[in-house]
Phi, psi and omega in degrees: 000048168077014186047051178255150172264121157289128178290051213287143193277114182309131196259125141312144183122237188206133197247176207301325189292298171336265187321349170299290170311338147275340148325293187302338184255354163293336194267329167304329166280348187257327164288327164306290188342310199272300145357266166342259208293356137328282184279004171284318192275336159298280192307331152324309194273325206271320164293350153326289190295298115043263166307315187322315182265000182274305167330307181278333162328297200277352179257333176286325189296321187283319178310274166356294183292301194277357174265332159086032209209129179271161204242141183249114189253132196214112149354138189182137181247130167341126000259042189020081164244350189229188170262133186262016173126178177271058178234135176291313173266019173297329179321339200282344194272326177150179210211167180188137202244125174219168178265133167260080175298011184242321134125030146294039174012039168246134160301128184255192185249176192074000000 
């Protein structure tokens, strides 16, 4: 060749076994991983909840003091119009804050 030497040129990329090895350890890290973010997002929607109701607590408690009247925080399932009773897991279904001026711990109407 004209007294050139040629040079060969190294192919850019990644050869299969690299990519392999790295598929595997993305995956070992996403099975570590995945737990975790599991229970960060449970604990999160349980801190949601949580709040939702301290929030409505503390708005029955101010509603009270300025209306001079008691405020009713109660259970209640859709469509959450009565109380569905004194069952501790009834809470789960929702919840519903009213003024009770007769202090039946009822929704009335109007």
């Amino acid at each position: 060749m004209n007294g050139m030497l040629c040079k060969r040129r190294d192919a850019g990329g990644f050869t299969m076994t690299e990519l392999i090895v790295v598929m595997v350890i993305i995956g070992i890290l996403a099975a570590i991983g995945a737990p975790t973010f599991k229970y960060v997002t449970a604990s999160n929607r349980i801190a949601s909840e949580i709040n939702g109701l301290l929030g409505d607590m503390q708005f029955a408690r101010s509603e009270a003091v300025k209306e001079g009247q008691t405020v009713t925080v109660c259970s209640s399932s859709a469509p959450y119009t009565s109380c569905t009773g004194a069952g501790g897991s009834a809470w789960q279904h929702g919840w519903i804050v009213f003024l009770d001026a007769n202090g039946n711990q009822q929704v009335d109407a109007g």
